[in-house]
N, CA, C and O atoms as a GROMACS GRO file, in nm:
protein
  524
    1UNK      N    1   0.681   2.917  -0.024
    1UNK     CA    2   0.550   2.978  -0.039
    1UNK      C    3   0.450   2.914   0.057
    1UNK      O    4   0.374   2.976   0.131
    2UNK      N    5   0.460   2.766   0.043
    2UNK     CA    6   0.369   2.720   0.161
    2UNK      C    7   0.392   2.727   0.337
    2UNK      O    8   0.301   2.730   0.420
    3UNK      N    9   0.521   2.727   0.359
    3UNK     CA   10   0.535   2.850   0.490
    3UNK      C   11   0.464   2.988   0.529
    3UNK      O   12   0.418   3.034   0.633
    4UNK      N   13   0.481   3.041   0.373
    4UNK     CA   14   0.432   3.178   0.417
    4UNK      C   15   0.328   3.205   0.416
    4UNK      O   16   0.289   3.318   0.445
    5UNK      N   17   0.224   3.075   0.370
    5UNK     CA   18   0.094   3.073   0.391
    5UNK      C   19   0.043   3.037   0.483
    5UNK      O   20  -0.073   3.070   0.508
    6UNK      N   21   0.122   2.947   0.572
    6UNK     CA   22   0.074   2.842   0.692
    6UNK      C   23   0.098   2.944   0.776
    6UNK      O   24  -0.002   2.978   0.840
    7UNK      N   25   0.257   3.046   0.810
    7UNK     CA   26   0.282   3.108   0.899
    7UNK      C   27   0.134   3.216   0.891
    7UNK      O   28   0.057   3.232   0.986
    8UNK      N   29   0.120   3.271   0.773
    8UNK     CA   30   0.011   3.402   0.758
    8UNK      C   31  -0.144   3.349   0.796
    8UNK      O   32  -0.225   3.419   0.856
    9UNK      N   33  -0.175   3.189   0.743
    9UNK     CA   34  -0.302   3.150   0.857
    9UNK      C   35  -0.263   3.128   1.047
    9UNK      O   36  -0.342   3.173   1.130
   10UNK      N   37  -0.183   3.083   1.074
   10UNK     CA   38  -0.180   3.085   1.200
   10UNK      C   39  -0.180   3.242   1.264
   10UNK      O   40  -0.263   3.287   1.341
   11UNK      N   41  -0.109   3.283   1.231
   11UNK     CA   42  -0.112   3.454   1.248
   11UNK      C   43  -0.230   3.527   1.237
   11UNK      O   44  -0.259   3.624   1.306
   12UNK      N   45  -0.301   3.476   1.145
   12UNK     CA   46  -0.441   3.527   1.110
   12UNK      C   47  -0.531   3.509   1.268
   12UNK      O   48  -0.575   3.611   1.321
   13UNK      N   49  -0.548   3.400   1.319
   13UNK     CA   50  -0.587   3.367   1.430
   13UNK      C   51  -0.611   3.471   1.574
   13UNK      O   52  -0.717   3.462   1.637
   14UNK      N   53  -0.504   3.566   1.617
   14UNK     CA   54  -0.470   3.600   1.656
   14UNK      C   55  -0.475   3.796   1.632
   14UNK      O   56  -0.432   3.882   1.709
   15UNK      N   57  -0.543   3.811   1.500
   15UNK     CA   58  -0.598   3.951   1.510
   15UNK      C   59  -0.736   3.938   1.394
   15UNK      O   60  -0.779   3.853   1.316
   16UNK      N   61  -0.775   4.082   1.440
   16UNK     CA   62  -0.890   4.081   1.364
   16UNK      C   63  -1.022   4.082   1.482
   16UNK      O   64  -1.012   4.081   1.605
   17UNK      N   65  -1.171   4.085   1.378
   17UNK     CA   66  -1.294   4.118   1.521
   17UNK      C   67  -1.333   3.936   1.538
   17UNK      O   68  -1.309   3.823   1.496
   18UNK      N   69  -1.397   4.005   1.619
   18UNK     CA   70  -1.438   3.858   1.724
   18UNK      C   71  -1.566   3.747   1.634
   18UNK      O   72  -1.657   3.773   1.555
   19UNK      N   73  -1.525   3.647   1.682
   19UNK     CA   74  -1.593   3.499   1.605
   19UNK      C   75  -1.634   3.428   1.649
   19UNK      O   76  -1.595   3.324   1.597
   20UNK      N   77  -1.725   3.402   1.758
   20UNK     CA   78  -1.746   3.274   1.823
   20UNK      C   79  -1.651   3.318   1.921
   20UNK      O   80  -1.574   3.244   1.982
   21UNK      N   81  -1.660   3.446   1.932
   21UNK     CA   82  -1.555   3.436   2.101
   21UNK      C   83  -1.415   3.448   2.068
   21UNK      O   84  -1.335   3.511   2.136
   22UNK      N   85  -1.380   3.370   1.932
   22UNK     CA   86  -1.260   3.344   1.907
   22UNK      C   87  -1.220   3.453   1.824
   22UNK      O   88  -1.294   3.487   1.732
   23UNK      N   89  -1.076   3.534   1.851
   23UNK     CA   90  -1.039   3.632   1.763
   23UNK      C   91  -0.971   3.624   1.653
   23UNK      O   92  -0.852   3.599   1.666
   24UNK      N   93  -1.012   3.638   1.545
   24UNK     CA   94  -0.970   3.642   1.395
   24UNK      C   95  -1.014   3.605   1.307
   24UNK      O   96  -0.971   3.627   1.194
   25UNK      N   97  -1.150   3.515   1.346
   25UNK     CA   98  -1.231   3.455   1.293
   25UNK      C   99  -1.263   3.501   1.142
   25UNK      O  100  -1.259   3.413   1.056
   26UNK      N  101  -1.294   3.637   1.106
   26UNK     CA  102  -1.298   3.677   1.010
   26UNK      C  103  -1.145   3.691   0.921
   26UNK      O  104  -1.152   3.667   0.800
   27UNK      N  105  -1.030   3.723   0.972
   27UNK     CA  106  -0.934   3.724   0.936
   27UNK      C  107  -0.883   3.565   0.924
   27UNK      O  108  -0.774   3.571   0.867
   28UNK      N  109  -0.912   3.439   0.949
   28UNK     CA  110  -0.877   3.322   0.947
   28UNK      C  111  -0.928   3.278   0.810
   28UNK      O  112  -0.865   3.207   0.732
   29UNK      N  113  -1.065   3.336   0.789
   29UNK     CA  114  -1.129   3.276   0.692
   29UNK      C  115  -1.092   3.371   0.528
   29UNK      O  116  -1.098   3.321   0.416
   30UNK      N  117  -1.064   3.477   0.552
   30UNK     CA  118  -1.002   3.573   0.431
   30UNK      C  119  -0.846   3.506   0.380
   30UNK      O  120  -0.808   3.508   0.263
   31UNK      N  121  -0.737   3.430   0.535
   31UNK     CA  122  -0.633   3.386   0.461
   31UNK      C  123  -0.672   3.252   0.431
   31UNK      O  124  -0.571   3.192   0.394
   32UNK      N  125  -0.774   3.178   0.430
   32UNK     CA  126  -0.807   3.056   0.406
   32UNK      C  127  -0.850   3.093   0.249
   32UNK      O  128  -0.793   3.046   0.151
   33UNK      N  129  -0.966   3.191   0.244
   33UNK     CA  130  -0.990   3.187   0.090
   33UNK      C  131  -0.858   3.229   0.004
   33UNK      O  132  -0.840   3.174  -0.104
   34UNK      N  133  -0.753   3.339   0.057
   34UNK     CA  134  -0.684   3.378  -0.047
   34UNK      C  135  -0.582   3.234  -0.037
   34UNK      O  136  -0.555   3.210  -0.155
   35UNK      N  137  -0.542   3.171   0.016
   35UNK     CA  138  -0.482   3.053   0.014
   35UNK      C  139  -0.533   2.968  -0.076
   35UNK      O  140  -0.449   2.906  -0.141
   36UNK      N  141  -0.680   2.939  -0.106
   36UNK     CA  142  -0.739   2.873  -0.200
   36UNK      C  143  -0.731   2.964  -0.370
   36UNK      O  144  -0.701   2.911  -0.478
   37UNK      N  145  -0.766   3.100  -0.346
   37UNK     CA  146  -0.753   3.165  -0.483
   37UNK      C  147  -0.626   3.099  -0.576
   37UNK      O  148  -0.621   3.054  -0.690
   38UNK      N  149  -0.486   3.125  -0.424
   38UNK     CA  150  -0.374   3.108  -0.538
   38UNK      C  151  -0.349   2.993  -0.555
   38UNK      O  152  -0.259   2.970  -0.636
   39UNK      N  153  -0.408   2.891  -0.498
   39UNK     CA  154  -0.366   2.735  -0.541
   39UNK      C  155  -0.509   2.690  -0.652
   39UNK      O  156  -0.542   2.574  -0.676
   40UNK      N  157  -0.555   2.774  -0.690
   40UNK     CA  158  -0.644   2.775  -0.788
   40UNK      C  159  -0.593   2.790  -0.920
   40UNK      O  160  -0.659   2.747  -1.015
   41UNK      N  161  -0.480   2.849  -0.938
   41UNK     CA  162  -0.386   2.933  -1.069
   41UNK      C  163  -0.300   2.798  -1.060
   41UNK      O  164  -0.227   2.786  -1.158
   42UNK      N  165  -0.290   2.703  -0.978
   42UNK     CA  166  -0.168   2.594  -1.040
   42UNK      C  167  -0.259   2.458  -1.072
   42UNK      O  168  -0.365   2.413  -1.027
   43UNK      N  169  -0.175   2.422  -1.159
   43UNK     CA  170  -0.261   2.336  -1.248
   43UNK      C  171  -0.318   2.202  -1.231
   43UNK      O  172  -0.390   2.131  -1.302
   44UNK      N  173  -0.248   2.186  -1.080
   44UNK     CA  174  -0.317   2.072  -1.042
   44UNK      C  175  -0.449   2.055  -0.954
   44UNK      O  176  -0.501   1.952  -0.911
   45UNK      N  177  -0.493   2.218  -0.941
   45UNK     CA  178  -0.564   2.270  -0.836
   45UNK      C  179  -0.742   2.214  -0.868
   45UNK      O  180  -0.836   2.176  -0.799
   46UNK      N  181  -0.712   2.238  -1.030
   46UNK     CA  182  -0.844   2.192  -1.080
   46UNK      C  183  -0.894   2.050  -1.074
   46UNK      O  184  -1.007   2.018  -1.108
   47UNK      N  185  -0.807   1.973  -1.030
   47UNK     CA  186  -0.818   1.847  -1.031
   47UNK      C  187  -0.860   1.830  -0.908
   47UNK      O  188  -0.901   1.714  -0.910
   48UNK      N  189  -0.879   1.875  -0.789
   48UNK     CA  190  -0.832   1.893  -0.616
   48UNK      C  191  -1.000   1.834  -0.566
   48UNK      O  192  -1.090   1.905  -0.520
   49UNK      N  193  -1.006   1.712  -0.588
   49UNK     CA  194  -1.156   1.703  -0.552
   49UNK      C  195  -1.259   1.719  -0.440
   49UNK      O  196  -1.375   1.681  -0.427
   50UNK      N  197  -1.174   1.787  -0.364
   50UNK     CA  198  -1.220   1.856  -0.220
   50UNK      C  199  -1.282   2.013  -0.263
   50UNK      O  200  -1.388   2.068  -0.235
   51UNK      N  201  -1.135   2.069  -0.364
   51UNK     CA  202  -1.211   2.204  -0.425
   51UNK      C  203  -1.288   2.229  -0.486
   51UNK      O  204  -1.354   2.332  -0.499
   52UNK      N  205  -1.291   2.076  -0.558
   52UNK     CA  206  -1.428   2.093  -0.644
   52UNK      C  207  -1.519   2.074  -0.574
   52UNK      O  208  -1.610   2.155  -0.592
   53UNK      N  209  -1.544   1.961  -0.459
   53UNK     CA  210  -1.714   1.945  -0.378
   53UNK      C  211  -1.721   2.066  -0.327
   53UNK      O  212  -1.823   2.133  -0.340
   54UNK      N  213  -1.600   2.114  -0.254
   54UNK     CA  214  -1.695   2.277  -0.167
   54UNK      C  215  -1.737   2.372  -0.275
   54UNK      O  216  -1.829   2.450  -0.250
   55UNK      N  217  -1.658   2.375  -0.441
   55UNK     CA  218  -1.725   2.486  -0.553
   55UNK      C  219  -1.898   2.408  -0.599
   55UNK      O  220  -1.990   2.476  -0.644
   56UNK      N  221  -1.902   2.314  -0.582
   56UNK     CA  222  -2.024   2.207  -0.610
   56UNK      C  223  -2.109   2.321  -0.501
   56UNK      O  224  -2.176   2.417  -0.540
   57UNK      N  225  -2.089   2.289  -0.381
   57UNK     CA  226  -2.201   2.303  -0.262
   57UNK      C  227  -2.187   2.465  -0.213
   57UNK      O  228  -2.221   2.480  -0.096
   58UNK      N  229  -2.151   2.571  -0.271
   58UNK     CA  230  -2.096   2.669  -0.248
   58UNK      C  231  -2.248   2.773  -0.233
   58UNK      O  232  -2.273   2.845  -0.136
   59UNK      N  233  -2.336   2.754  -0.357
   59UNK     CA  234  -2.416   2.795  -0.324
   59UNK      C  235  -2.532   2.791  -0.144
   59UNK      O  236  -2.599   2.859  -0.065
   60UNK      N  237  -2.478   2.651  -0.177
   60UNK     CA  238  -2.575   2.582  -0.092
   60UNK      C  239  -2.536   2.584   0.069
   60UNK      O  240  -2.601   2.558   0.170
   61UNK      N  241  -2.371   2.635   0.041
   61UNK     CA  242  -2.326   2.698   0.156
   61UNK      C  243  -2.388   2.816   0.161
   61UNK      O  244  -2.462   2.827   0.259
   62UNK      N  245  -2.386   2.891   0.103
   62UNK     CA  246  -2.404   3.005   0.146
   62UNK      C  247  -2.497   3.073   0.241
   62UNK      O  248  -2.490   3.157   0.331
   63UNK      N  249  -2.616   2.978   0.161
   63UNK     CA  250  -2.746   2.971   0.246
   63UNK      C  251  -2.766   2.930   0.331
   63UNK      O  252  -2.861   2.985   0.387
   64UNK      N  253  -2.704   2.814   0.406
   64UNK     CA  254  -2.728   2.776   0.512
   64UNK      C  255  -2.623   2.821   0.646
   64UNK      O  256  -2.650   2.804   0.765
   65UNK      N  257  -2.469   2.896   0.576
   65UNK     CA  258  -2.418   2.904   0.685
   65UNK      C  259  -2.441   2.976   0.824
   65UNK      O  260  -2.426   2.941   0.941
   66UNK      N  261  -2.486   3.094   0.760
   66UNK     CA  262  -2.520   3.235   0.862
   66UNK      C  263  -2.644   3.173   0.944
   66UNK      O  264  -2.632   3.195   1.065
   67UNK      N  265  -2.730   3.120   0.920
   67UNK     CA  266  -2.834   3.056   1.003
   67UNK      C  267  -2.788   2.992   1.109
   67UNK      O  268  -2.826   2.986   1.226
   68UNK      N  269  -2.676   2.932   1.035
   68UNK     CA  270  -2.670   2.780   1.124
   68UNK      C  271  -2.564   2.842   1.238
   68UNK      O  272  -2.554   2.809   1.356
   69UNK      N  273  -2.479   2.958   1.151
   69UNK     CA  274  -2.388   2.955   1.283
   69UNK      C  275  -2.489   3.087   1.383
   69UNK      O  276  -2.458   3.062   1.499
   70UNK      N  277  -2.526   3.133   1.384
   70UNK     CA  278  -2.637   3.235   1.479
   70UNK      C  279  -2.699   3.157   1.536
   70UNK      O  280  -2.700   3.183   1.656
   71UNK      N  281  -2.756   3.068   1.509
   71UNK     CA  282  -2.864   2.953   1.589
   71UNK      C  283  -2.788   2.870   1.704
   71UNK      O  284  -2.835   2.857   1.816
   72UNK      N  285  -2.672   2.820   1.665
   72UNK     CA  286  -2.534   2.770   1.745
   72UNK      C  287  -2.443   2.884   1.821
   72UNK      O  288  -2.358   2.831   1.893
   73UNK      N  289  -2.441   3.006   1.823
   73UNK     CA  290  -2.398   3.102   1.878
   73UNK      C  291  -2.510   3.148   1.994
   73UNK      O  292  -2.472   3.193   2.101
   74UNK      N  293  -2.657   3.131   1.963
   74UNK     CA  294  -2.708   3.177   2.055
   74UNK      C  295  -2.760   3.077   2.169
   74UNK      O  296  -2.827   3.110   2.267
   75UNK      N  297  -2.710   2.930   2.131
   75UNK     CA  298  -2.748   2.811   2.206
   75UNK      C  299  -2.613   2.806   2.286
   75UNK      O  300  -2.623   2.715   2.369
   76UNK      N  301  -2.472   2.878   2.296
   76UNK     CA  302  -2.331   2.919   2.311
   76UNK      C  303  -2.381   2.960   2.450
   76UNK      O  304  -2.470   3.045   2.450
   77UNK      N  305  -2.341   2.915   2.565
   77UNK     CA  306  -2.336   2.998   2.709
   77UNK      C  307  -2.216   3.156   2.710
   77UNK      O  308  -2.095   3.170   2.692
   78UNK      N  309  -2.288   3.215   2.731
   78UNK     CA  310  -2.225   3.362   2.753
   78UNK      C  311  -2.130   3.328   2.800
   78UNK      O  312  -2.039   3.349   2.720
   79UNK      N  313  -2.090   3.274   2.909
   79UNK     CA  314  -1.935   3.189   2.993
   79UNK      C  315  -1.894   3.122   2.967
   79UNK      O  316  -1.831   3.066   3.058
   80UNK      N  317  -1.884   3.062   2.836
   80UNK     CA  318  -1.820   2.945   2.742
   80UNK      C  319  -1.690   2.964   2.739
   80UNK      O  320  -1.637   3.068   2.697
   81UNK      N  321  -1.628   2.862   2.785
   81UNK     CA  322  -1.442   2.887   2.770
   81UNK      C  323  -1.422   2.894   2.635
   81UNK      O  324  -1.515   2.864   2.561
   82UNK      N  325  -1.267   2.946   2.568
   82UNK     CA  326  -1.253   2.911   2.504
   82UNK      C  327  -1.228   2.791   2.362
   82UNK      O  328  -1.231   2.779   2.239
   83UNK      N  329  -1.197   2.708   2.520
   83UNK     CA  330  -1.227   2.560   2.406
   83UNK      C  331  -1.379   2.504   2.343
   83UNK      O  332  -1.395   2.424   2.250
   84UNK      N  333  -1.504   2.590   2.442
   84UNK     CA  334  -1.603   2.560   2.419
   84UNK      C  335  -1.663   2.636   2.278
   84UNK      O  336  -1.743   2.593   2.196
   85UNK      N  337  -1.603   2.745   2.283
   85UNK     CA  338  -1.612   2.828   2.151
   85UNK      C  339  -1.533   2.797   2.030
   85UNK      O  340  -1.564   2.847   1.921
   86UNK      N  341  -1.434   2.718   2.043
   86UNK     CA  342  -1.355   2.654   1.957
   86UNK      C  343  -1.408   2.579   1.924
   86UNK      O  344  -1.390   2.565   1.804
   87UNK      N  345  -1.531   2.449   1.999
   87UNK     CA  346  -1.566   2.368   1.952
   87UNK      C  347  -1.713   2.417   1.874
   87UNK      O  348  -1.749   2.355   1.774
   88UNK      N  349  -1.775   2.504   1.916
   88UNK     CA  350  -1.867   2.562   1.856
   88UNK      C  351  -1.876   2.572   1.731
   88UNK      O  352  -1.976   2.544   1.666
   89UNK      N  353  -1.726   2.631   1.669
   89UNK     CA  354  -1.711   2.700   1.555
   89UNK      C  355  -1.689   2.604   1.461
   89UNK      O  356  -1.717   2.614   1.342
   90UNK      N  357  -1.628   2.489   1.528
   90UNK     CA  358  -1.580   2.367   1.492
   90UNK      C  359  -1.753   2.300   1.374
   90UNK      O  360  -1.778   2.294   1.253
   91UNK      N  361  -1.819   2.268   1.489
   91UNK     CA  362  -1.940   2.217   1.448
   91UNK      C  363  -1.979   2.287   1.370
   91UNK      O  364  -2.000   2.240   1.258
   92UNK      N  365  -2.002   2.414   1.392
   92UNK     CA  366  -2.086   2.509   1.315
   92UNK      C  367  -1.987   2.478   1.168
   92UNK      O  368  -2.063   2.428   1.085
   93UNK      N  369  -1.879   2.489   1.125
   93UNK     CA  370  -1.785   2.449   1.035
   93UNK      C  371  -1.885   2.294   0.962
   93UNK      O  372  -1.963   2.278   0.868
   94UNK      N  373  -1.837   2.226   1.046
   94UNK     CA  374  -1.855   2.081   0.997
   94UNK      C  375  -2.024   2.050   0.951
   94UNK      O  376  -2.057   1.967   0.866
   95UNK      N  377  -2.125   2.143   1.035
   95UNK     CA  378  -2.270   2.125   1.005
   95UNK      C  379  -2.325   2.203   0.897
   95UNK      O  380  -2.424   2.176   0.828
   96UNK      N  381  -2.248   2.300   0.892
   96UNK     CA  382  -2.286   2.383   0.709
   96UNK      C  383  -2.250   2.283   0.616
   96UNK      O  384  -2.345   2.242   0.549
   97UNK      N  385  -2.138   2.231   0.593
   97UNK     CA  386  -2.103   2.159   0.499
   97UNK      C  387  -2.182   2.012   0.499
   97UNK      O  388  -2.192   1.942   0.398
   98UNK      N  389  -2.237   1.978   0.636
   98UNK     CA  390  -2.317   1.859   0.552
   98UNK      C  391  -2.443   1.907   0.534
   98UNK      O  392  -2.500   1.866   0.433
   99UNK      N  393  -2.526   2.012   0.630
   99UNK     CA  394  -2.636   2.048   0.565
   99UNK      C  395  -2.618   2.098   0.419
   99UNK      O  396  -2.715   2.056   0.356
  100UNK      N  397  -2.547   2.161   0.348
  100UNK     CA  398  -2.508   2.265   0.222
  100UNK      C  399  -2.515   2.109   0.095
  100UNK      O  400  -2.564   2.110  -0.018
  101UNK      N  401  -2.435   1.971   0.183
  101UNK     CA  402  -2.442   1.856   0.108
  101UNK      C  403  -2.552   1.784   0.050
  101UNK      O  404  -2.566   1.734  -0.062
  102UNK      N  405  -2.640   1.789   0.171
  102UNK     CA  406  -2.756   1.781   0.161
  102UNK      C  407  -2.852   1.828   0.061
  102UNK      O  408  -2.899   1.775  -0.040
  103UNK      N  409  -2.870   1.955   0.123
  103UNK     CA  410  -2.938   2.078   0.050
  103UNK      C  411  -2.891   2.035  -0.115
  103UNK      O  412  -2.979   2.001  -0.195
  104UNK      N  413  -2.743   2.041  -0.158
  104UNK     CA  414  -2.732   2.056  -0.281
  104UNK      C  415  -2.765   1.893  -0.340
  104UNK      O  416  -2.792   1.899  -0.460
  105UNK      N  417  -2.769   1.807  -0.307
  105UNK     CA  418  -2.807   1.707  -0.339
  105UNK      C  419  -2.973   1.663  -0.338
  105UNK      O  420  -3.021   1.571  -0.404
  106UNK      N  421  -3.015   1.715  -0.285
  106UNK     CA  422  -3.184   1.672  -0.278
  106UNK      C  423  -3.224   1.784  -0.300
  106UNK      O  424  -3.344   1.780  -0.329
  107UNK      N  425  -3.171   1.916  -0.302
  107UNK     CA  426  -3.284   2.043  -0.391
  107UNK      C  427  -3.208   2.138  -0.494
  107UNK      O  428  -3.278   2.194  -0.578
  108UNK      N  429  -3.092   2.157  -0.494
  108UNK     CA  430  -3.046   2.235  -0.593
  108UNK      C  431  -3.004   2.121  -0.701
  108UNK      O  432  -3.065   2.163  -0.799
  109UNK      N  433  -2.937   2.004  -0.743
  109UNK     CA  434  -2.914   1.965  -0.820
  109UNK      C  435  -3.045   1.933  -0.921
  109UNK      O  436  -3.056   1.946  -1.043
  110UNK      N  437  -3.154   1.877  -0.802
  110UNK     CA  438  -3.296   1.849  -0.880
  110UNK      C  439  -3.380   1.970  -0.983
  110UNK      O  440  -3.436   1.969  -1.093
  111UNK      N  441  -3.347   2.092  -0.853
  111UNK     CA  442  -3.407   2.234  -0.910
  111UNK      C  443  -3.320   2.232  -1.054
  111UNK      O  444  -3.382   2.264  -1.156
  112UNK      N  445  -3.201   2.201  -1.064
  112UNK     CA  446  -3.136   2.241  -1.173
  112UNK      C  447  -3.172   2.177  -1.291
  112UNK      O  448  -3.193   2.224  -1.403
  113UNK      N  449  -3.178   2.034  -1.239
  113UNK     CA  450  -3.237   1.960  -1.417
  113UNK      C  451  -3.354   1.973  -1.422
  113UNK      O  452  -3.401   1.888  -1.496
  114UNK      N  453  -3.457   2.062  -1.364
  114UNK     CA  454  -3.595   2.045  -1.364
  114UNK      C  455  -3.555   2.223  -1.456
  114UNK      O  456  -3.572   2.259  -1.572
  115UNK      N  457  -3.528   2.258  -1.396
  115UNK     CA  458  -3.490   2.418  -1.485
  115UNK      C  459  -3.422   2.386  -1.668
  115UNK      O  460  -3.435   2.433  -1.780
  116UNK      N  461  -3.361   2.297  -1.610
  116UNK     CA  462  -3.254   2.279  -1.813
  116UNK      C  463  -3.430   2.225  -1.872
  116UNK      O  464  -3.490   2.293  -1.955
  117UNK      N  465  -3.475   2.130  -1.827
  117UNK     CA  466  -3.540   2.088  -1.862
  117UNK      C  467  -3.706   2.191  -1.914
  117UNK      O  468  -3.789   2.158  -1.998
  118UNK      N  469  -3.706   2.290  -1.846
  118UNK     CA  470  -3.814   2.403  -1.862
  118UNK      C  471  -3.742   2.492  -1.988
  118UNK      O  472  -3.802   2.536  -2.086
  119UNK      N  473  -3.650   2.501  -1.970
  119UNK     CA  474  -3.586   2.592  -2.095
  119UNK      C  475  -3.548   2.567  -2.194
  119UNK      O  476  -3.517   2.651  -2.278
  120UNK      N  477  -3.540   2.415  -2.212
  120UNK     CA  478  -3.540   2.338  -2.350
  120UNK      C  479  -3.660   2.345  -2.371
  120UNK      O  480  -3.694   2.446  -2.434
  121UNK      N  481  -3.743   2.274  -2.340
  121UNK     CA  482  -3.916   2.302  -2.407
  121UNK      C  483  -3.924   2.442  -2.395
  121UNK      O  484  -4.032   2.449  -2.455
  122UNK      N  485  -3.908   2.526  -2.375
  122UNK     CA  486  -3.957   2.682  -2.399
  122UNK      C  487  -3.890   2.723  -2.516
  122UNK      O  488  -3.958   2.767  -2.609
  123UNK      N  489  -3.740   2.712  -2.529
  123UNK     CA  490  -3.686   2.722  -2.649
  123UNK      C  491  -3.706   2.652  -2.763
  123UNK      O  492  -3.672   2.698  -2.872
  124UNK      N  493  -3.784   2.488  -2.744
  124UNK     CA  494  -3.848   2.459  -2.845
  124UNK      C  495  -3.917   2.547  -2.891
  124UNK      O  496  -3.897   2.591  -3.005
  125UNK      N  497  -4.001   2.587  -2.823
  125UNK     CA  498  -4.184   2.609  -2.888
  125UNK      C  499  -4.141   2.759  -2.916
  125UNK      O  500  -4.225   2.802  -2.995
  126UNK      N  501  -4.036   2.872  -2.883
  126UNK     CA  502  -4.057   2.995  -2.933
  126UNK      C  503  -3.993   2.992  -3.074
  126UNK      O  504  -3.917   2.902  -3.107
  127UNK      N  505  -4.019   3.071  -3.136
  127UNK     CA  506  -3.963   3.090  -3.303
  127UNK      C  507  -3.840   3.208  -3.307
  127UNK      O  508  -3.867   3.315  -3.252
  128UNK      N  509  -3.712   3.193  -3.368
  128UNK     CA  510  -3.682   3.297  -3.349
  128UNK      C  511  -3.724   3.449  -3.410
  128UNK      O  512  -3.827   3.461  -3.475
  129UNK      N  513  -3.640   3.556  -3.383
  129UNK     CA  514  -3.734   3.637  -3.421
  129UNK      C  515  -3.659   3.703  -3.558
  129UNK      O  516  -3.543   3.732  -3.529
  130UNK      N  517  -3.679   3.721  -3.639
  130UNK     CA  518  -3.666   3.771  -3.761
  130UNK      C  519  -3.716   3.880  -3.835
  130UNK      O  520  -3.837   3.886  -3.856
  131UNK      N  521  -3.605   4.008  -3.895
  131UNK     CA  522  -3.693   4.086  -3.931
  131UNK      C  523  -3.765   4.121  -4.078
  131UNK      O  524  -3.853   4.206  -4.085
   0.00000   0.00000   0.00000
């Protein structure tokens, strides 16, 4: 099974629309997630503390990736070899995830206990309702 996942990401590489220059880009990242779905169903998956920081910062990906990689695509020389676009994608990869680290550590975790914390005192003070 893990052949036919490794063979089906490398393969992925190689079709699909364009990414940073690089072709499959979108197709690389669809066999990367379904590769993660099914090692999600075995039972040691939940334990996988890599899967858990990127489900931690996921939000916080989200938001920052598309920025970051457009901002780095348009700083990209139109005549960029391929390795230069490889490395592009590379960074752009590696700089979501520490900005997203960031981000979720100094504003979403804070936003979050500042929120539990608004909705416990609100649920104090309302009464329920009764007819």
């Amino acid at each position: 099974m893990r052949l036919v996942l490794l063979l089906a990401t490398i393969s992925a590489g190689f079709i699909g629309p364009q990414a940073y220059g690089i072709s499959g880009g979108f197709w690389l990242a669809a066999t990367i997630m379904t590769a993660v779905i099914m090692l999600s169903y075995r039972s040691e998956a939940g334990s996988n503390r890599t899967l858990i920081f990127l489900g931690d910062i996921s939000y916080s990906l989200y938001l920052v990736h598309f920025s970051l990689m457009v901002f780095l695509t348009q700083l990209m020389s139109k005549n960029a070899s391929p390795t230069e676009k490889s490395g592009v994608f590379i960074l752009s990869i590696t700089a979501s995830i520490v900005m997203a680290s960031v981000m979720f550590k100094w504003i979403e975790k804070p936003s979050i206990k500042v929120g539990k914390k608004v909705a416990s005192a609100l649920s104090a003070r309302l009464k329920p309702y009764t007819n």
